[in-house]
C-alpha positions in Angstrom: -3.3 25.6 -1.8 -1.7 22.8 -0.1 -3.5 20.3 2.2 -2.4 20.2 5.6 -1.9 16.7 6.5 -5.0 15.4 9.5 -2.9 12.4 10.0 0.3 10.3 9.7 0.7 6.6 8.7 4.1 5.0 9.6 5.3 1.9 7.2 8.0 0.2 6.4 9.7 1.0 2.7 9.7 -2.0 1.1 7.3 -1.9 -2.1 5.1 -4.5 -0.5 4.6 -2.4 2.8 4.1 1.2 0.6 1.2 -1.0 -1.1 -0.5 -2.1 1.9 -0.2 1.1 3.6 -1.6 2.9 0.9 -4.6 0.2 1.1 -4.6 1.1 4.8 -4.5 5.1 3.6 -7.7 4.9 1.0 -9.8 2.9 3.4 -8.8 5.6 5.8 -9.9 8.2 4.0 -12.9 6.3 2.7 -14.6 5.5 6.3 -13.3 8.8 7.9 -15.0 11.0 4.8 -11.2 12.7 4.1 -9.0 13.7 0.8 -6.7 11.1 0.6 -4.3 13.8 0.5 -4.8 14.7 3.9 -3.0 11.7 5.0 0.9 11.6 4.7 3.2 8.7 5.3 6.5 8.3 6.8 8.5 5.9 6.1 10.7 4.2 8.8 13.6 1.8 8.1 13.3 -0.7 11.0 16.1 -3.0 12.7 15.1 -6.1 10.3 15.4 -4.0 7.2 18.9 -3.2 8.2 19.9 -6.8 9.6 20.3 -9.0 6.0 23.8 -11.4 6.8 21.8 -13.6 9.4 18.5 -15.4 10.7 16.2 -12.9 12.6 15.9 -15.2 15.7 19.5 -14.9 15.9 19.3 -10.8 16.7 15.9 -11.1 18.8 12.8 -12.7 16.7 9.6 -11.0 16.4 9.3 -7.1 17.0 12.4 -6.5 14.7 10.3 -5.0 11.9 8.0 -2.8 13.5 10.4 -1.9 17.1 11.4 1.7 15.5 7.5 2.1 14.3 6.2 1.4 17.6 8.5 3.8 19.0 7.5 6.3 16.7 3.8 5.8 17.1 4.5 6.4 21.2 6.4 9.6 20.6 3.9 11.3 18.6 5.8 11.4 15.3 2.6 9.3 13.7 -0.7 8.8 13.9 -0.6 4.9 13.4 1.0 2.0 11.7 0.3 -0.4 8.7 1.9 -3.9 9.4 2.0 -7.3 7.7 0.2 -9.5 10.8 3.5 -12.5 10.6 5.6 -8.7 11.3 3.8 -8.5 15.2 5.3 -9.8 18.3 2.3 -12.6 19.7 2.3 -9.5 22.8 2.0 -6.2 21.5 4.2 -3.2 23.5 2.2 -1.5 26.2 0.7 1.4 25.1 0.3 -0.1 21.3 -3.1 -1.8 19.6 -4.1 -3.4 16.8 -6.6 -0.6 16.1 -8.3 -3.1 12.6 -7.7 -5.4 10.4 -7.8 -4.8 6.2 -9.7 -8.4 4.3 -7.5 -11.1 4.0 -5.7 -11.7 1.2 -4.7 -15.4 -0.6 -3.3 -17.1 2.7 -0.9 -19.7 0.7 2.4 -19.9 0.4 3.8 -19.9 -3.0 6.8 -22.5 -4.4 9.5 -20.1 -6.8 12.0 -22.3 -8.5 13.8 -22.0 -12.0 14.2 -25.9 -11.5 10.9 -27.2 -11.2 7.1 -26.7 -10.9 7.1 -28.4 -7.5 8.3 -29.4 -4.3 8.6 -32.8 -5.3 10.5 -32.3 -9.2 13.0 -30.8 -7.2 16.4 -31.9 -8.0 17.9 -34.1 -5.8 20.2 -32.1 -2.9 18.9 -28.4 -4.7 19.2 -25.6 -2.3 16.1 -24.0 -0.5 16.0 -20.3 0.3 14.4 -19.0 3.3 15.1 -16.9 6.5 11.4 -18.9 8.1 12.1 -21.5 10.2 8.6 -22.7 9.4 9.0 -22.8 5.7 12.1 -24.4 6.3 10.4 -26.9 8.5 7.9 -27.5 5.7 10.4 -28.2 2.8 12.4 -30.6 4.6 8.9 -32.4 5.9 8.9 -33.1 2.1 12.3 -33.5 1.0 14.8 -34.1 3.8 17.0 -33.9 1.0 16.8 -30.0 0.7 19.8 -27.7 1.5 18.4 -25.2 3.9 20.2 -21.9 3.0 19.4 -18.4 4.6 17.7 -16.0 1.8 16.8 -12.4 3.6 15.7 -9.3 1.4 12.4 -8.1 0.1 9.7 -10.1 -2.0 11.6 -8.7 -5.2 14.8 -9.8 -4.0 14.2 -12.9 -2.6 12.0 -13.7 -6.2 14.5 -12.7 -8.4 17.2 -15.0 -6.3 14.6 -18.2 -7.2 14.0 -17.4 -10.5 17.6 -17.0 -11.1 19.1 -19.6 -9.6 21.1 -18.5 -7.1 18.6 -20.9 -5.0 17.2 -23.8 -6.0 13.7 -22.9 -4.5 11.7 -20.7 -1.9 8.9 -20.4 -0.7 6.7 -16.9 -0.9 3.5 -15.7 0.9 1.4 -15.8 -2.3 -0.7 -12.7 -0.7 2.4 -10.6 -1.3 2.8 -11.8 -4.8 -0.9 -11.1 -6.1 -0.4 -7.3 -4.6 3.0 -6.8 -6.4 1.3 -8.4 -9.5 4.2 -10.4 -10.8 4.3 -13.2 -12.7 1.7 -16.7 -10.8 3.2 -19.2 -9.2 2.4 -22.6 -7.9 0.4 -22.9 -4.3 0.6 -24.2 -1.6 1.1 -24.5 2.6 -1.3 -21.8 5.0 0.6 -19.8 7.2 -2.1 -18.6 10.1 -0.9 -14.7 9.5 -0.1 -14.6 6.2 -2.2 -12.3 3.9 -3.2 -10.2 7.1 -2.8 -6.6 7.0 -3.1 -5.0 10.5 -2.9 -1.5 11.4 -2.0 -0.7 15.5 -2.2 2.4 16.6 -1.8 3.9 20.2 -3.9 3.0 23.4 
């Protein structure tokens, strides 16, 4: 027989969101005494997924990857939401709260680079990748020399555009890197919300 789903979990489809929510989901399950079964996800493509040729601030800054999820968590259509915390707007929309929060993961940002091991053994000029103003910020604190270049996409996109190449270097939240398990990177730079996973659900 099949389970009827108890409740729904919005996300993001990104691998990096599936993975969180799913962290979300068993902890769920686990504290509520259900089959993991019995909660289903839906997947919602939000307005920064869609929006890759240009800087986020330019089309409206925070809210951009969870707008469509709030909405859907106001209608009904889900039960709650699993977010990355540097995803929320600093107010949340009325009706919507951070119901928890999953344990932090690594809170470092990560340096990716086909050119060098660090900031520093940069090449002179070499491009760095980043859609953050504050990552950008912290490059160019240490090498005004940097090319500041807009790199949007995923973690697996962004990764394979530093390890190619096509940038000279980025910068990655290291928390997303140890839950995607790919190959380690060189430390560095906190970010207050990086590593946070927060769940909101309705008032």
């Amino acid at each position: 027989m099949t389970s009827t789903a108890l409740f729904t979990l919005g996300t993001r489809g990104s691998p990096l969101a599936l993975i969180q929510a799913n962290e979300a989901r068993r902890r769920l399950a686990q504290t509520q005494g259900w089959e993991i079964e019995r909660i289903a996800f839906k997947v919602i493509r939000t307005t920064g997924d869609a929006i890759q040729d240009r800087p986020l601030a330019e089309a409206g800054g925070k809210g951009l990857f969870t707008r469509e999820i709030d909405a859907a968590l106001l209608a009904g259509a889900i039960d709650a939401a699993a977010h990355s915390a540097k995803d929320l707007p600093s107010i949340m929309p009325d009706g919507v709260v951070i119901a928890a929060y999953l344990p932090r993961e690594d809170v470092r940002d990560a340096l990716v680079s086909a050119l060098a091991d660090t900031i520093e053994g940069l090449p002179h000029g070499a491009t760095f990748g980043a859609a953050s103003l504050r990552r950008q910020a912290q490059a160019l604190r240490l090498r005004p020399d940097l090319k500041p270049v807009l790199l949007r996409g995923n973690v697996e996109t962004r990764l394979n555009k530093a390890e190619s190449g096509a940038v000279g270097a980025t910068l990655l939240a290291l928390a997303g890197l140890k839950r995607l398990g790919p190959r380690p990177a060189r430390a560095r730079s906190p970010s207050p919300r990086v590593g946070a996973t927060r769940p909101s659900s309705r008032r």
